[in-house]
N, C-alpha and C positions, 0 to 999 in steps of 0.2 A: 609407390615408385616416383623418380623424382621425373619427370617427364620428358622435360628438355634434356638432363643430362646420359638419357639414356638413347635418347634418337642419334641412330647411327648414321642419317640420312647428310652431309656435308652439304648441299647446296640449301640456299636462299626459300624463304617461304615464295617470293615472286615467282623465284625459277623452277620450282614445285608448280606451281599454280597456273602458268607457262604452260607446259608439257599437258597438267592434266585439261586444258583447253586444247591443245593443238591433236591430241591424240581422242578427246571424244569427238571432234571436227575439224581432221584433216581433211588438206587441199587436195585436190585433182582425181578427187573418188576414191580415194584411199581406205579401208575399212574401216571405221569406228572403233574405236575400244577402249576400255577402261578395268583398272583393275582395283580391285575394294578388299582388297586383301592381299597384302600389307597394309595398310592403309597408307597413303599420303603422306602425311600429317602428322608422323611421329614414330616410323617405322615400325620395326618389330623385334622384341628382344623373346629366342625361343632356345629350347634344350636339345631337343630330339624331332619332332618332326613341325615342318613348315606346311602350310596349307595354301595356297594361293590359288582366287579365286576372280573372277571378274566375266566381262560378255563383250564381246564385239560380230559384228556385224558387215555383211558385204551383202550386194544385189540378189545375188541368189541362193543364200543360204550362207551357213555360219564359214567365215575364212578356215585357213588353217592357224593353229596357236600354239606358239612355243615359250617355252620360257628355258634359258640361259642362266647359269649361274659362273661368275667370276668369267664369263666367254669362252667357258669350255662347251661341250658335248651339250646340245637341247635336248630339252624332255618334251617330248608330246603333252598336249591338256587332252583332258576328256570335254568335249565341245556336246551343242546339242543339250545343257541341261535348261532347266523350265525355270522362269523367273514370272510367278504369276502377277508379281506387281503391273510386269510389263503386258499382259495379256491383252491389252486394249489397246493396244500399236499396234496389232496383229500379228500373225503366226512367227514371222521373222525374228522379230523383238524378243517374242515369249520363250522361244526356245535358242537363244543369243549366248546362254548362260557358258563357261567354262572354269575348270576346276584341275584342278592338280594337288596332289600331297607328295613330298619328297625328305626321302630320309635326310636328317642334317646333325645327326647326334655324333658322327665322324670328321665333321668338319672343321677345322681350326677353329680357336676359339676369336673373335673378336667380328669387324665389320664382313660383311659380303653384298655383291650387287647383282641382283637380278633384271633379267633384262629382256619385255615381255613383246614378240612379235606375232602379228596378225598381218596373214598373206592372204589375198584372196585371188581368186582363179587367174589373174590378167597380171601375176606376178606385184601390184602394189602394195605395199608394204609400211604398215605405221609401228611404229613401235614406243616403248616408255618401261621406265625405269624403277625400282623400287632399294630400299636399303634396308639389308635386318642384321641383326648382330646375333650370333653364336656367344651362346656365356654361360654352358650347361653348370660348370663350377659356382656360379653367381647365383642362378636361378637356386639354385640345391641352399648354398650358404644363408640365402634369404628366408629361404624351405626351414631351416637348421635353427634360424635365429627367430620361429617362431614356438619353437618346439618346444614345448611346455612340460617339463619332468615331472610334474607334481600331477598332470593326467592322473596316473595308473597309482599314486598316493591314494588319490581322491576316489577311484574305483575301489580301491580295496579297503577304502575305511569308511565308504559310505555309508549309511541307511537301508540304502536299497540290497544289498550283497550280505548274503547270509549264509554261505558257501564257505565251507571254513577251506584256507590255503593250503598247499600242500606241503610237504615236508620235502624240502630242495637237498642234493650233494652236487657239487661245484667239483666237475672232475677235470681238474687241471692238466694236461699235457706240456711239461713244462719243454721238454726238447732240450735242447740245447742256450735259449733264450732267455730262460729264468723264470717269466713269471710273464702273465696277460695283465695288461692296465687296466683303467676306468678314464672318461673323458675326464676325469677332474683330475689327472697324471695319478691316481693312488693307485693299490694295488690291488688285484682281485679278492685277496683276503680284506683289504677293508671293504671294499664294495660290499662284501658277504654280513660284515660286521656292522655295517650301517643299514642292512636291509634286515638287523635280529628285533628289531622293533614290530616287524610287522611278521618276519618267515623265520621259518626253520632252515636254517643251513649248515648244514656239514663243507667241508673244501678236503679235496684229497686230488695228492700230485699222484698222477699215471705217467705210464709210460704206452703211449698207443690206446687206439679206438677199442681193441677189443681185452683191453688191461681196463679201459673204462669201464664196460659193460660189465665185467667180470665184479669191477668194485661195485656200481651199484648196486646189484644182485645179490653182496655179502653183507649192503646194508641194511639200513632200514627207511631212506629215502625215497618217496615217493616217485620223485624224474631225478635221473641224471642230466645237467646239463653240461655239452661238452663244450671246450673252451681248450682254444690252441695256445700256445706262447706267442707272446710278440700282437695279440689279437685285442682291442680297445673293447672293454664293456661300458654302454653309456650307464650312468648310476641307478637309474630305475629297472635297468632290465631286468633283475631277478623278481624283482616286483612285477613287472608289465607280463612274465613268463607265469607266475602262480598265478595271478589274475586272470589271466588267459582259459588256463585250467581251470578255477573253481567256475567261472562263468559259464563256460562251456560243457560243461559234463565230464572235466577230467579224460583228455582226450589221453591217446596214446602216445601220440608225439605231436609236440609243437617246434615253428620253426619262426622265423623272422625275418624282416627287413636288414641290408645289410650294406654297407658303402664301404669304401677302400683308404688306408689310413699312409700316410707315408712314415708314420715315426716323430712328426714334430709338429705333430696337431690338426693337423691338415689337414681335411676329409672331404673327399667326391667321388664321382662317380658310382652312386645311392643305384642301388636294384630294390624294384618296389614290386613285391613276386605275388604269384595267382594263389587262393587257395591249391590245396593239394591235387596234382594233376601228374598222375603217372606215365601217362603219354609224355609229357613235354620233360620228366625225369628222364624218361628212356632216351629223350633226343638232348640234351643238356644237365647240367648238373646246376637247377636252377636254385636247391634248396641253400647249399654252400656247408661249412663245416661247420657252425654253430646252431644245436639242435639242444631240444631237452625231452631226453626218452622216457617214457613205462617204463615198469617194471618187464609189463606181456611183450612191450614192444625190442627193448632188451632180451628177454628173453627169446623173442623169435629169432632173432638176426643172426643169434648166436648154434640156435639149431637146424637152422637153414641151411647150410652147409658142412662137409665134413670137416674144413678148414675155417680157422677164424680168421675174423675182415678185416680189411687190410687199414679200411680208411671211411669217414662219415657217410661215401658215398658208396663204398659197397652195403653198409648196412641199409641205407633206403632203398635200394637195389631188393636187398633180400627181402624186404616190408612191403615188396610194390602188390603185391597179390594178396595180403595178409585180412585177415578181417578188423582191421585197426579203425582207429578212429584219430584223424589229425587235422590237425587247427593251426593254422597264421597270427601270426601275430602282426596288423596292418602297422609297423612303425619302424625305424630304425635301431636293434639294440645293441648293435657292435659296429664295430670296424676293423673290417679283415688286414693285417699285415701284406703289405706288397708282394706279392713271391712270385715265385717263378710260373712261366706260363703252362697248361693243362696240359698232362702227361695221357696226350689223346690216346694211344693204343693201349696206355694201361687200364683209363675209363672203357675203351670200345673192351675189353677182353671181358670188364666186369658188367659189361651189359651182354657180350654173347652170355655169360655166366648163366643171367637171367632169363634170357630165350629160353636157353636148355633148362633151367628149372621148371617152365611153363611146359617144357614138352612140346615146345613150337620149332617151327622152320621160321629162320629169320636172316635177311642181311643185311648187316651194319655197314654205313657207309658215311666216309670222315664230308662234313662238309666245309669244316674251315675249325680253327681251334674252341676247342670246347663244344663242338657243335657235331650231330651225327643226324642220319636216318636210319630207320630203321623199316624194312620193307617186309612185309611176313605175306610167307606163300601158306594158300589157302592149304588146311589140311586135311579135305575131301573135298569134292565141287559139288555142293549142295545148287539145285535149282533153285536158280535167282527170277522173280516174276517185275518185270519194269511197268509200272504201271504212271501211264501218260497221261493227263485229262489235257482234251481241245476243244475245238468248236468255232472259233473265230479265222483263225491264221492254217489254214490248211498250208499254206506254202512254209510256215517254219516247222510246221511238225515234220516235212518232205525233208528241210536239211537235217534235221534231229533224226530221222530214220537213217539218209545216209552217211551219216558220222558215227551212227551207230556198227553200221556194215561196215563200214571202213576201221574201227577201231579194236573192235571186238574180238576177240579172239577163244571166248568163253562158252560151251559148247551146251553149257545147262542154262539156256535162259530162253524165259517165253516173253512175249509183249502186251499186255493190256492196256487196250488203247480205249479212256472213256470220252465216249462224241456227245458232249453237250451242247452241242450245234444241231442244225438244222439239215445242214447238207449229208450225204453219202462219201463224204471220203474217199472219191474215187482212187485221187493222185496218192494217199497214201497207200491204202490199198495196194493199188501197183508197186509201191515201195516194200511193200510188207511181205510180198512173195517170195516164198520159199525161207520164212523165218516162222517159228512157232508165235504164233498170234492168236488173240481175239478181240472181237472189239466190241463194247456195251454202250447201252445210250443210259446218260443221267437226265431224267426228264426233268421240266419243270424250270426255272429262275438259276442263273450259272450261282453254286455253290459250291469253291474249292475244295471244301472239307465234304462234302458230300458226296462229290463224285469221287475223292479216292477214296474213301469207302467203298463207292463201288466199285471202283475195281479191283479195292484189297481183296472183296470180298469174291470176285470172279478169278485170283490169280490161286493159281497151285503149285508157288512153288515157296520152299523154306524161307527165304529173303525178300521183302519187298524191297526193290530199288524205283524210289518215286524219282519221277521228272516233271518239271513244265515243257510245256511243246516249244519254247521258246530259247533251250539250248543247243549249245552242240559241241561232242566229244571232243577234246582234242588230243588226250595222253591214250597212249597204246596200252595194250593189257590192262587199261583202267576197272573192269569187273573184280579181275585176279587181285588189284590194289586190295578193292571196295570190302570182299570177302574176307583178303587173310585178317585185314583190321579189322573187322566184326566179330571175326570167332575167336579176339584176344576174352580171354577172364575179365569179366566184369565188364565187358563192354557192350550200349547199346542200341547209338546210334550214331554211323558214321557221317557227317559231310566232307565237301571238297571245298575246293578253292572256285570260284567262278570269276573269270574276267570279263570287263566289256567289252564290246567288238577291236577296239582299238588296243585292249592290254590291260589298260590300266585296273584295278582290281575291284570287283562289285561285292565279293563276300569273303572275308579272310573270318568267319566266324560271327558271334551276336554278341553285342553291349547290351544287357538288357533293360537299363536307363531306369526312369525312377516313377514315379507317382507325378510329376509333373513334364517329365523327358521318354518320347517314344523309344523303344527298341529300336537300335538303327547294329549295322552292319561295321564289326570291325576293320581298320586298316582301310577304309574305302576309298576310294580314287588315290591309291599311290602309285606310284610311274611304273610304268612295264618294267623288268627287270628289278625291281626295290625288293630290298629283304625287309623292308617296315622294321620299328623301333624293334629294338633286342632282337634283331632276324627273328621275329615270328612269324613273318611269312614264308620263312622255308623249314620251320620245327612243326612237327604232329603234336598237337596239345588239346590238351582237354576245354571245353566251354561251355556257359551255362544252355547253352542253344545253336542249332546251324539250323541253315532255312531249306528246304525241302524241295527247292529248285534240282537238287540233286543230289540225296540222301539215302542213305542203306536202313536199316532195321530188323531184326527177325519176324518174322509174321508173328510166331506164337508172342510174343513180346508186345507187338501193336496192338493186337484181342485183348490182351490181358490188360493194358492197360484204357481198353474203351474207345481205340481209335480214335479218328480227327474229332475234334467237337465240334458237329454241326451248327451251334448256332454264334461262332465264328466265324461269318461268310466269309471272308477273304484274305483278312492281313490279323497275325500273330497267332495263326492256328499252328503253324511253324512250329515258332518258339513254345506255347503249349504244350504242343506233345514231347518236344524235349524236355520240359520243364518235370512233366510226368515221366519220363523213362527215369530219370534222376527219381524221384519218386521210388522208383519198383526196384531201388536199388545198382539201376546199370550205369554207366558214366556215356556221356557225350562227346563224341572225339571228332578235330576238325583236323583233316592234312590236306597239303600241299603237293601229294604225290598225284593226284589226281583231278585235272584242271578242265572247266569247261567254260567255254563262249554262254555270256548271258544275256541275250535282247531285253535289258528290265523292263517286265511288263509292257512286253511290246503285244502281245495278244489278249491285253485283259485292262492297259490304261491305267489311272495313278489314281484312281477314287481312295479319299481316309480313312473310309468306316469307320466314320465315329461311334458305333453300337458294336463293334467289334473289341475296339480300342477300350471303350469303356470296363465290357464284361471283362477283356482279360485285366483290367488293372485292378477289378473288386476281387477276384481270385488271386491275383497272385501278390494284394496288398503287403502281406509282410516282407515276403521275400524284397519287392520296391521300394520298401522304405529302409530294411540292411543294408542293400546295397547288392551287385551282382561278384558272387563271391570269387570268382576269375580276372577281376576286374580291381586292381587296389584303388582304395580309398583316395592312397594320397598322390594320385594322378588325375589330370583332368579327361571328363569324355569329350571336349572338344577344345581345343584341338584336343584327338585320342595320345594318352602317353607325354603329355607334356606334364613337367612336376606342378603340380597342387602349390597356389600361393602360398597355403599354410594347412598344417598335418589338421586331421580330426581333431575335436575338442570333444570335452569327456562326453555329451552326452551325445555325439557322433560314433566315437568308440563303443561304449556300452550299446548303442542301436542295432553294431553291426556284428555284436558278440552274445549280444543278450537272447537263448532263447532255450526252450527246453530241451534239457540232454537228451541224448541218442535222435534228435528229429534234425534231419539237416534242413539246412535252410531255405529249401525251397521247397517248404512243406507248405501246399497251397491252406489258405485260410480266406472265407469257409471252404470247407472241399468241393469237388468242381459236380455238378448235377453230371447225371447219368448223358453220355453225348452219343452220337449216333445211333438213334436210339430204333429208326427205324432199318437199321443196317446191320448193326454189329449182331451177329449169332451169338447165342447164350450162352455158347463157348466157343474156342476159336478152333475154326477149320482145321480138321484132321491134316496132319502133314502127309502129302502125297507123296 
């Protein structure tokens, strides 16, 4: 990047240099502050979301902090975070830290001015400035012009690849349009023609999604790929599509990266999409119209219903339950035609569709274009067993019971409370009258993973719902949520959304980071009110992991797969047992229907465990070194969601594709030793 030409910052290095002097030592007692993100010194050029970060200070504790954008409406910081550097100035300093993430992938394209004030109690007030520039179209073209075509040449003629490709039909929908291009302005039949060197391709003009299916099925093509008029194929992609399949085990359907084209070359607005996530299909149509099906998978779509489908996205629709097998393609291989905007009630009609195929009770609800919920009511009230571990903070498990009364409305639930403390629990106790309770002691050195073992192992009822002592309720009917989304097909562990006390957002889901990068928490500290990049924080979608602060599961489901692993004291037992539920076949689902207040670690402190950290990264080495497969490649984990300097390189690609068929990718390696071993019964607890 070119440095200077990209700082969107207009004033002077002096008058830069000015400000950040008068705002770390302002006059007349004014707060200290400083802010280290953006930087200074060169602003910030960003896509989708902005992170600003810095610490100031007043007499008695952190001011209040706002930051302004363009002098509109403030967004609160999350104040109070820990800057160990500073630990030796004392408590003040240490915890001086503040932080804000706010969406900016809406915002016009070019300069913006942030504008960051610290108030503290006596109403003084210091404030300072920062400058970043919006240039999503920029950031992508730069993305674009590293993008190397010959990648997915190199994968399918390498050495290593002994997978022979499969035999492609290119089923054109030509419409009204004529014919889909290639970036190199040719035509879809030469694409096809220049990709006979290495694939088998047939091309056959259809009329409709389900005149496609009908053709593949007549032929003798292994996938059908569909392909609209007016829609840009980049010139590798039928290559990067067979490569995809032979490496993977010949999935059922594969899908891909996709950006928006206007007709005269043009290309932005790039969606860089999760592995296959049926949840977040039901709440958007994230996959888009260029797909390349099976045969089985063709075939289901079509017997799915008594009527054939109308459009690409009723056939995922009909596939969402299916025993299928589908794969991403992490890269860009078309460019959709401009068209008109999402024809929402005819999508919401083909998702009731799917409800009632499931035999579910469900209600669809529009949240903005292209965008839905979907809320499903439980269909029986299985007993739900909440099982608590405390010990330290008896006064937050006090608000966590009354949040609980207060929000509840669900008539099958008992509470197992495990006191790994010392004390008698008076004060909950008193709280705990006239609720189906009991309360166990975990003896011994506080071990997370082991005390909810015990209490899984004292609860009777069909669903564990785990808590730390350290939240508290705030959505109504939140149980009725928790359940109807657990006793969807295939699913088998629910989380929510947790905020911090101020809003801002503590877990929108898990990043599960790599072999040198901890597992950290998606979407975190973005501003109360934020729908995070792509509004994922108001879509139900699928994740490699949610964290257990306040998590559903089925009891027989947690037995079965060995419960918490003991000798994970404290941090990433979480992620674990997600990582195993995916293991046993069930999917991980994170929604936003269901929100809770989180104290982080206000009862338990920020200790690392390094012997935690360790074990889980020699278990789950391969999955850390593909990549977490909810999480695209070609975005960065920090900032989360901003586009990747430059896409994978081959042997990036092949790491995040390569691995034996039918074993998903978070197949732990070596597999995990037997865990709770002095806990878990030889089989799991008869259902009461």
């Amino acid at each position: 990047m070119d440095f200077f030409r990209e700082d969107p910052d207009p004033r002077t290095w002096l008058e830069r240099a000015a400000e950040l002097k008068r705002a770390r030592s302002p006059a007349g007692g004014a707060p200290p502050l400083y802010c280290s993100a953006p930087r200074w010194y060169g602003g910030e050029t960003f896509s989708r979301t902005l992170v600003i970060r810095g610490w100031a200070t007043a007499e008695s504790g952190p001011p209040d902090v706002t930051v302004t954008v363009d002098g509109g409406n403030p967004y609160p910081v999350k104040a109070g975070i820990q800057r160990p550097s500073a630990a030796h100035l004392g408590p003040l300093e240490e915890w001086s830290g503040w932080a804000v993430a706010i969406d900016g992938e809406e915002w016009a394209a070019g300069p913006h001015v942030l504008t960051v004030m610290a108030r503290d109690e006596r109403s003084r007030v210091t404030t300072l400035q920062r400058f970043v520039q919006q240039d999503r179209e920029g950031l992508y073209a730069s993305w674009r012009s590293r993008r190397d075509p010959a990648r997915w040449r190199a994968l399918a003629t390498g050495p290593a690849r002994e997978e022979a490709l499969p035999h492609i039909a290119v089923l054109l929908d030509r419409g009204d349009e004529g014919a889909a291009r290639t970036a190199g302005d040719r035509g879809a039949d030469d694409d096809a023609l220049a990709a006979h060197d290495l694939l088998d391709v047939d091309l056959h003009a259809v009329n409709g999604t389900a005149d496609a299916l009908e053709r593949l099925l007549a032929g003798e093509a292994d996938y059908g790929v569909l392909v609209r008029a007016g829609d840009v194929l980049e010139p590798d992609a039928l290559v990067a599509i067979a490569v995809t399949a032979a490496i993977t085990g010949y999935p059922d359907l594969v899908y891909a990266d996709d950006d928006l084209t206007d007709g005269l070359g043009r290309r932005r607005s790039p969606r860089f999409k999760p592995q296959w996530s049926p949840e977040l299909l039901l709440s958007t149509d994230y996959v888009g119209p260029f797909v390349a099906l099976g045969r089985d998978a063709a075939r289901a779509a079509l017997d799915a219903e008594g009527v054939l489908p109308s459009c690409v996205y009723d056939v995922l629709l009909r596939l969402l339950d299916a025993d299928l097998h589908v794969e991403r393609v992490p890269d860009v291989l078309v460019g959709l035609a401009d068209s008109a905007p999402p024809d929402d009630e005819h999508d919401a009609e083909l998702v009731r569709a799917a409800i009632r195929r499931r035999g579910s009770s469900g209600d669809v609800r529009q949240l903005g274009p292209g965008r839905r919920r979907v809320t499903w009511e439980p269909t029986a009230r299985p007993k739900v067993s909440a099982v608590i571990t405390t010990g330290v903070r008896e006064d937050l498990l006090v608000k966590l019971l009354s949040s609980v009364r207060e929000h509840t409305s669900y008539d099958q639930l008992e509470i197992v409370v495990v006191n790994s403390g010392q004390g008698e629990l008076e004060l909950a106790r008193r709280s705990l009258d006239g609720l189906e309770h009991r309360i166990v002691r975990a003896p011994g050195p506080f071990n997370y993973s082991a005390a909810n073992n015990i209490g899984a192992r004292a609860a009777t009822g069909d669903y564990l719902l785990f808590l730390n002592d350290d939240v508290e309720v705030l959505t109504p009917r939140w149980i009725e949520r928790l359940v109807g989304q657990a006793q969807q097909p295939g699913v088998g562990k629910v989380g929510v959304k947790l905020v911090y006390p101020g809003g801002h957002v503590e877990h929108g889901g898990v990043l599960l980071g790599s072999l040198t990068e901890m597992a950290r928490t998606q979407l975190h500290l973005h501003a109360p009110g934020t729908a995070g990049s792509e509004h994922l924080l108001e879509l139900t979608r699928n994740s490699a992991a949610v964290g257990t602060a306040c998590s559903m599961l089925p009891k027989q489901l947690f037995w079965d797969i060995g419960g918490f692993d003991e000798d994970l004291v404290m941090v990433l037992n979480d992620v674990d047992l997600s990582l195993r539920v995916w293991n046993a076949g069930r999917r991980v689902v994170w929604t936003p229907e269901v929100v809770l207040t989180h104290h982080r670690r206000a009862s338990r402190g920020s200790d690392p465990w390094p012997g935690d950290i360790e074990r889980f990264r020699q278990r789950w080495e391969s999955l850390l070194r593909s990549g977490d497969p909810f999480f695209n490649p070609n975005l960065k984990s920090e900032p989360q969601h901003e586009i990747a300097d430059a896409p994978p390189d081959v042997e990036q690609l092949r790491r995040s594709l390569q691995r034996s068929p039918g074993v998903p990718p978070w197949r732990p390696v070596p597999a995990p030793t037997p865990v709770a071993r002095a806990l878990v019964p030889a089989r799991a607890p008869a259902r009461s």
